[in-house]
C-alpha positions in Angstrom: 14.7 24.6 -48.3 12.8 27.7 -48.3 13.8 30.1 -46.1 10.9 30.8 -43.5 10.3 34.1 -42.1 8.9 35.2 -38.6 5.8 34.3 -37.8 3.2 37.7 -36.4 2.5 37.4 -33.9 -0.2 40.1 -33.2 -3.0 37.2 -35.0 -5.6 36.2 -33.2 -6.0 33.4 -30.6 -3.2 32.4 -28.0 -0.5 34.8 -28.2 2.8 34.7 -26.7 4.3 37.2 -24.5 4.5 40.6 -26.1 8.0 40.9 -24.4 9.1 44.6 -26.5 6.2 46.0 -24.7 7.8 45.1 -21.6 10.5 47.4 -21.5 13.4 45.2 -23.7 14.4 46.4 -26.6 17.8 45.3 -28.6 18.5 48.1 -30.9 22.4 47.0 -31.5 20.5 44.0 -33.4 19.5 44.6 -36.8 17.4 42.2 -38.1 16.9 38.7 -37.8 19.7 37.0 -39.9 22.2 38.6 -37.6 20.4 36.7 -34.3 20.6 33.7 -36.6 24.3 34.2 -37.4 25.1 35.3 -34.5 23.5 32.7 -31.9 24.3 29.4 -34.0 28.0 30.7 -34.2 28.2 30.2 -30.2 28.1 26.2 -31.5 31.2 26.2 -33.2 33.9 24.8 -30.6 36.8 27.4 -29.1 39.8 26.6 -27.8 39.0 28.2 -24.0 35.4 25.8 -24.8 37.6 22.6 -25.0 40.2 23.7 -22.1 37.1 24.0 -20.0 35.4 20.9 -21.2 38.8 18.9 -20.2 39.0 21.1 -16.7 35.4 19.8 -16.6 36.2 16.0 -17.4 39.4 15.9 -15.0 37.2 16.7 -12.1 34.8 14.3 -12.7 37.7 11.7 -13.4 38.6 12.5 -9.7 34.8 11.9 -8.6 34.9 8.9 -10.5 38.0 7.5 -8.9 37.1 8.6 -5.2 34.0 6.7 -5.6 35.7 3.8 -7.0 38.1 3.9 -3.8 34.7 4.3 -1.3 33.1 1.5 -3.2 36.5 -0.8 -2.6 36.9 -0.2 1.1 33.5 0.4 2.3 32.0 3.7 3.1 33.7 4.5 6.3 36.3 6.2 4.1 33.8 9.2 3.7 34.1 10.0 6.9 31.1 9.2 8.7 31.1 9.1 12.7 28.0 8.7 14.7 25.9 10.2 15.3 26.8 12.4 12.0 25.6 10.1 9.4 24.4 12.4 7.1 27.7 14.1 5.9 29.0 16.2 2.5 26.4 13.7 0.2 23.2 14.8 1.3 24.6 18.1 2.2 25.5 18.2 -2.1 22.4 16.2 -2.6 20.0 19.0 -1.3 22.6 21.9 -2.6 22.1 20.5 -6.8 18.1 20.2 -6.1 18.2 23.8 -5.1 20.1 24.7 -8.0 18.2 22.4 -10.1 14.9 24.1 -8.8 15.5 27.5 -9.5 15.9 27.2 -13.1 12.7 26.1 -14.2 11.3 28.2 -11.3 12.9 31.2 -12.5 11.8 30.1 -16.0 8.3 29.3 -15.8 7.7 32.6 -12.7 9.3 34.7 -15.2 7.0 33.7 -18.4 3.7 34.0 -16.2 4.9 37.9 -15.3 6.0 38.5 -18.5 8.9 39.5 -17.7 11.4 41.0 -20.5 14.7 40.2 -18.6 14.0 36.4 -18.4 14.6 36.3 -22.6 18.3 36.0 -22.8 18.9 33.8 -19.3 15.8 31.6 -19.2 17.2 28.7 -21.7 20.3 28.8 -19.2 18.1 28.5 -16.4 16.0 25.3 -18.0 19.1 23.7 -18.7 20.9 24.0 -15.6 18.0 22.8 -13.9 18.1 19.3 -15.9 21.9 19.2 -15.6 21.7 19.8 -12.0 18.5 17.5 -11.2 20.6 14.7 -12.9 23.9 15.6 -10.5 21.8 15.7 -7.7 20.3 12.1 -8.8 23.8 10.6 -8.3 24.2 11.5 -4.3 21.5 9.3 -2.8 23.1 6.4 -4.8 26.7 7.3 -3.4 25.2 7.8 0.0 23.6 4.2 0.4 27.1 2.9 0.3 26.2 -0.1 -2.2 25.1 1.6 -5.4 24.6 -1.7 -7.3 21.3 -1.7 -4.8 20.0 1.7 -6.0 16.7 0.2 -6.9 15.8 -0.3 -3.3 15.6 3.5 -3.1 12.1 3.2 -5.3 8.8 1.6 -3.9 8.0 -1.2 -6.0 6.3 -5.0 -5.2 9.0 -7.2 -4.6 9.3 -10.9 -4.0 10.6 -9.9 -0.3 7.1 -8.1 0.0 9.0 -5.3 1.4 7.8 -1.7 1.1 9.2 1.4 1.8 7.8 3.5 4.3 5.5 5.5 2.5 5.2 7.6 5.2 9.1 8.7 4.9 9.8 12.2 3.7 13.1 10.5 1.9 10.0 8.0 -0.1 8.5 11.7 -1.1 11.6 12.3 -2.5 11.7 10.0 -5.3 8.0 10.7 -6.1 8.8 14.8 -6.5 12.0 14.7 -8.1 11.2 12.0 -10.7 8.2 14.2 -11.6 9.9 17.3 -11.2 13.0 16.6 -13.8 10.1 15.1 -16.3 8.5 17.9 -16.3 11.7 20.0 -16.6 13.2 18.2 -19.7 9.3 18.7 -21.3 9.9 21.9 -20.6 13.2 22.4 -22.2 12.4 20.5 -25.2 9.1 22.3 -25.8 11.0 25.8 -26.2 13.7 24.6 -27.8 11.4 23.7 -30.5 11.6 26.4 -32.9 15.0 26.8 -31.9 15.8 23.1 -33.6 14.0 23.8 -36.7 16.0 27.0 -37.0 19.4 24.8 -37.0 18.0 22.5 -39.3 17.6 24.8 -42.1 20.8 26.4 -42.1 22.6 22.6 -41.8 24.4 21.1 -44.4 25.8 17.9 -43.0 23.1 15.3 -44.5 23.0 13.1 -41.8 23.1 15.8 -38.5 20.1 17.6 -40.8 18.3 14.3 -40.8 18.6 14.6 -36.9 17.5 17.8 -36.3 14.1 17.4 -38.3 13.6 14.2 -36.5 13.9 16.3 -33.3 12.2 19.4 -34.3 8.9 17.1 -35.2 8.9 18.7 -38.4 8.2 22.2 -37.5 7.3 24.5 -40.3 6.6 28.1 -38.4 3.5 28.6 -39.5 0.9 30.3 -37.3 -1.1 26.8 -36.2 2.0 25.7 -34.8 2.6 28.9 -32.9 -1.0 28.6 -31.9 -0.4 25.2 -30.3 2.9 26.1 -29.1 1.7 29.1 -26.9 -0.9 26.9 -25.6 1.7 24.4 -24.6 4.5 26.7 -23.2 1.5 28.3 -21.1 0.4 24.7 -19.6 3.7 23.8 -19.1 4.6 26.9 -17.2 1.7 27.2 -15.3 2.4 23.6 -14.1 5.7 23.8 -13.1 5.4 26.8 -10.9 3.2 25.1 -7.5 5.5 21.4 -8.8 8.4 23.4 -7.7 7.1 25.5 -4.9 6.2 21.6 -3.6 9.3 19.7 -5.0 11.7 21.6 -2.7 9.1 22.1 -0.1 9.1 18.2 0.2 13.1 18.4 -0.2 12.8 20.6 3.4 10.7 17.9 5.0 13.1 15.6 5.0 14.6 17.8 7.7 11.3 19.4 9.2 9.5 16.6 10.3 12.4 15.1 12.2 12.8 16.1 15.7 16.7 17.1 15.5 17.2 20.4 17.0 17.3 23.4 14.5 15.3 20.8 12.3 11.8 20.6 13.7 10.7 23.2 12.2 7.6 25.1 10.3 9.9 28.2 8.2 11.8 25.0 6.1 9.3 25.0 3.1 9.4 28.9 2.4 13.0 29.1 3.7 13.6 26.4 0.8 12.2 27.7 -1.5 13.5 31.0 -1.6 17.2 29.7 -1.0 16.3 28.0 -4.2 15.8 30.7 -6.0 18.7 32.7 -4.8 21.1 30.4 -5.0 19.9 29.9 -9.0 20.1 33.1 -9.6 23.9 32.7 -8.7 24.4 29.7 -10.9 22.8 31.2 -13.7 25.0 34.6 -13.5 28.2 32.1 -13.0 27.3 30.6 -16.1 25.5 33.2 -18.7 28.5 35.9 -17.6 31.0 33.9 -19.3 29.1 32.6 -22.1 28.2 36.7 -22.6 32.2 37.2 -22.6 33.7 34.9 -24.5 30.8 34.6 -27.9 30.4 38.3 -27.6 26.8 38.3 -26.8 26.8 42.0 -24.4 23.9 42.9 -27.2 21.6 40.3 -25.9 22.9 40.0 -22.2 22.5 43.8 -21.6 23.5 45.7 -18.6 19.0 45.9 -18.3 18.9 42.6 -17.7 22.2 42.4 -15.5 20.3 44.8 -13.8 16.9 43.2 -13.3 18.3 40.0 -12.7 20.4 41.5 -9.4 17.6 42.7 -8.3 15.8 39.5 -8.1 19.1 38.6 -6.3 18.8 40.8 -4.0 15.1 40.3 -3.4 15.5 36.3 -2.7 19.0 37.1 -0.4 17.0 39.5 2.1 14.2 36.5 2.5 16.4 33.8 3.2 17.9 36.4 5.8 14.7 37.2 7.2 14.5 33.3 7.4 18.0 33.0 9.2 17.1 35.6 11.9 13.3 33.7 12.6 14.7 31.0 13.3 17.5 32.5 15.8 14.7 34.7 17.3 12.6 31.1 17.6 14.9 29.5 19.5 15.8 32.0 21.7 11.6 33.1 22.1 10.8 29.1 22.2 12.8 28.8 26.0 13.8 25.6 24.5 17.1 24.8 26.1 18.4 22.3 23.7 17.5 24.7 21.2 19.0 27.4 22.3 22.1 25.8 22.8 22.5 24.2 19.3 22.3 27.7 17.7 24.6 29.6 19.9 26.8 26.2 19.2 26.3 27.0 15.0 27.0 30.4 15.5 29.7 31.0 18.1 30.7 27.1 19.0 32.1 24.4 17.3 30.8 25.6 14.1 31.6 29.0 13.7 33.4 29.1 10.6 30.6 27.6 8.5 27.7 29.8 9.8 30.4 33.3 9.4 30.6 32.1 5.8 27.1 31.3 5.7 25.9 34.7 6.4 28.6 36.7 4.9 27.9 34.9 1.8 24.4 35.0 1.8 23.0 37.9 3.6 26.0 40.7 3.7 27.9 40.5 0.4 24.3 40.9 -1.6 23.7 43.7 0.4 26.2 45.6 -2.4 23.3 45.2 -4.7 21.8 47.8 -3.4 24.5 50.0 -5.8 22.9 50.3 -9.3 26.8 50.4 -10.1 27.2 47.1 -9.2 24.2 45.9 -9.8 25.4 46.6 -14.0 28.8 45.6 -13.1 29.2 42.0 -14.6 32.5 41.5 -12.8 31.3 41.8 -9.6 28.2 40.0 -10.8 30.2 36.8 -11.4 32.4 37.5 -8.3 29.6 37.8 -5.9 27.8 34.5 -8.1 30.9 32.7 -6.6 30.0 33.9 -3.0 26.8 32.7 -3.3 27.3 29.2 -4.3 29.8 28.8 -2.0 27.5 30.1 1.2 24.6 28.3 -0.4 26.9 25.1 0.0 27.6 25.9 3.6 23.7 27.0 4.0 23.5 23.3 4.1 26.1 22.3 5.9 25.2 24.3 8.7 21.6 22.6 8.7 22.7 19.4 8.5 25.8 18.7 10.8 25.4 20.6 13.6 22.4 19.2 14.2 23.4 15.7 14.1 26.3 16.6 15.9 24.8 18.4 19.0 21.0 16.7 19.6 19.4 16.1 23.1 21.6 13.6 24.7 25.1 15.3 25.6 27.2 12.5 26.0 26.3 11.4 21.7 27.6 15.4 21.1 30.4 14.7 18.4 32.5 16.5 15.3 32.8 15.7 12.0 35.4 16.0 9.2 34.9 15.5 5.7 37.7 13.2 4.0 39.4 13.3 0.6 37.1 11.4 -0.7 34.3 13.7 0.4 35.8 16.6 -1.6 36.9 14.5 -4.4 33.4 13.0 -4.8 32.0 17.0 -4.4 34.9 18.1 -7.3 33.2 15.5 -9.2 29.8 16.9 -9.0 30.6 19.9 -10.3 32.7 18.3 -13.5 29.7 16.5 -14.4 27.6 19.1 -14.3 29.8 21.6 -16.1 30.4 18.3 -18.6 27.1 18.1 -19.2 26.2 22.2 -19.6 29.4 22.3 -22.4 28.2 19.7 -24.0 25.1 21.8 -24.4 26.3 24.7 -25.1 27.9 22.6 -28.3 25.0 21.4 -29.5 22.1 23.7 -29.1 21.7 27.4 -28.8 22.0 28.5 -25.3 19.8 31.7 -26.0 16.6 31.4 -27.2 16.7 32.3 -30.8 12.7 32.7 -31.4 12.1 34.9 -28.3 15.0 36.7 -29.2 13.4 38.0 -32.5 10.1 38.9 -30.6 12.1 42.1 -28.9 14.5 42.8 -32.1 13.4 46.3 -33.9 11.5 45.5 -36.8 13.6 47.5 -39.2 13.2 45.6 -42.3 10.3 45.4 -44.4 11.1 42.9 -46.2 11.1 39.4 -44.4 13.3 37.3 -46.9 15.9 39.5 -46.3 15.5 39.0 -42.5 16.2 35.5 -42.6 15.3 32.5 -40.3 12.8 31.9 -38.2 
């Protein structure tokens, strides 16, 4: 097959984003046979890729068999007490939906600014958020206790004529998130378009080449289908951006619109949101840090983008600060006495520890990116990524069970403490989540080769010799 050359992308009608303008450039990149080369070589399995794909699978065997045991002996073994029913489940249900948020969030925000950074970490971004929609999918099954009746969990006529109660928060739930990962996958797929066709040209196993037309619709690069793909990647963007500013929103109301103390609440949708994005941003530098490591990718994950990306970090970790101290100055300004007792309880009570880590993690430790140093200092990048998933986690924790644990009535005040089977089935979130991502990683390129070309220096004339597309 011929080979196809990059398309320009200075002809008229829909253009895409004219991303070397923005202030990217990759001048350790020569021309485009070396993105080619160098991108489609991440596919080729490593040994530390299958040590962490089995790392990966062992956890999720452990997930597996914890639920197995809960399913057995009934779902008192996760540690449940009244009048904490709502435990480490929806506490790792509502942690994966912000993850899975800020992906296409950070995606789609990105593309509408035109911002150069987003280039080399928005396909990691897009497929986290699928990976992590579909772990998040998994906890409202384990949390009803009888997963073989997971259908109940979406409204549909039945011969029981029993509805759900549309006017439940949890009913919104299934609406946005089922429309939210759709749209994501669309999303994903759309850019990974060109990306597809660019695999299938330089395949030689018959039958895996057969595949990859299939799935790249028969793209040829020519500049109609760039038209129509600008067009597309613009809708799609456009669209997701207020679907996920509502999807998580919605997320919060299942909290908000209960009258729990520390719940009842207006800051939840903004408050959501941003923790979203912040605690994205943490995945994605947990993930793309790595990946820049071990395929020797420093040339397309520059310290620039390092850079902007901590910033963005930064930005997201001072409002969902500013959110933490509203709603302390609330309850203290409110005169509400149950109020003010559950968050002096959160902070200096029974659940100390958890709101400590909470705002060290969150609100003190991002404080360091304030240093440009650090800001371009990828160790301490992934280092303080780890901080931030972990305080993201207890984020929720300290929403949730305190709470539960302390509302109006003193005499229902209680504790709770997760079992083994709490943690084992948490392990196993994150194994199939990293399961999935590796899996990935194996199959398609994990930075977007197309874009990629966009911001390369143009330093051949001659675009045979450049290679790909």
């Amino acid at each position: 097959m011929a080979t196809l050359s990059q398309p320009d992308f200075n002809t008229d009608g829909p253009k895409r984003p004219n991303i070397a303008k923005a202030g990217l450039q990759l001048p350790a990149v020569k021309d485009y046979a070396q993105v080619d080369r160098e991108i489609i070589g991440t596919l080729k399995p490593t040994k530390a890729w299958f040590i962490l794909l089995m790392t990966a699978m062992s956890c999720l065997a452990i997930g597996a068999l914890s639920w197995t045991y809960q399913i057995h002996e009934g779902l008192g073994v996760a540690g449940y007490s009244p009048p904490v029913m709502w435990g480490v489940y929806i506490i790792t249900f509502v942690f994966w939906i912000g993850i899975g948020h800020a992906g296409t969030l950070i995606s789609a925000i990105l593309y509408l600014f035109r911002a150069g950074f987003r280039t080399t970490i928005y396909r990691c971004a897009e497929a986290m958020t699928v990976f992590a929609v579909m772990t998040a999918g998994l906890f409202p099954i384990i949390h009803i206790g009888r997963p073989w009746k997971f259908f109940w969990l979406i409204p549909y006529p039945n011969w029981r004529l029993l509805w759900p109660n549309f006017k439940s928060p949890l009913v919104w739930d299934v609406f946005a998130i089922s429309t939210y990962l759709t749209i994501s996958v669309t999303f994903l797929f759309i850019g990974l378009l060109p990306d597809i066709a660019t695999l299938r040209d330089v395949e030689k196993n018959p039958i895996k080449k057969q595949m990859l037309s299939l799935l790249s619709f028969g793209w040829r690069n020519s500049e109609n289908e760039w038209r129509h793909f600008a067009r597309a990647y613009l809708f799609l963007a456009a669209f997701s951006t207020p679907l996920v500013l509502s999807v998580h929103s919605v997320v919060s109301f299942d909290f908000s619109m209960a009258l729990v103390p520390g719940w009842h609440t207006t800051i939840f949708a903004p408050y959501f949101v941003a923790g979203a994005i912040f605690s994205g941003m943490g995945m994605v530098y947990t993930i793309i840090i790595p990946i820049r490591k071990w395929f020797k990718l420093e040339h397309y994950v520059t310290l620039n983008v390092m850079d902007a990306g901590a910033k963005l970090t930064l930005f997201t970790s001072m409002v969902v600060g500013c959110a933490y101290l509203v709603e302390f100055f609330i309850a203290w300004y409110g005169g509400v006495k149950v109020e003010q007792e559950y968050f002096y309880n959160r902070v200096f009570g029974q659940w100390w520890y958890a709101a400590w880590i909470m705002l060290t993690c969150n609100m003190i430790l991002p404080l360091s990116l304030f240093s440009q140093k650090l800001r371009r200092n990828p160790a301490w990048l992934f280092i303080l990524s780890i901080f931030i998933n972990i305080g993201m986690w207890f984020e929720r924790f300290v929403i949730i069970v305190p709470g539960l644990s302390h509302e109006f009535e003193p005499w229902q005040w209680a504790g709770y403490r997760p079992t083994w089977v709490d943690f084992g089935i948490l392990l196993g979130s994150f194994g199939w989540f990293f399961m999935w991502f590796l899996l990935f990683v194996r199959q398609l390129p994990v930075l977007a080769i197309s874009e990629i070309k966009e911001i390369v220096p143009p330093r051949m004339k001659n675009p045979a010799a450049q290679g790909g597309h």
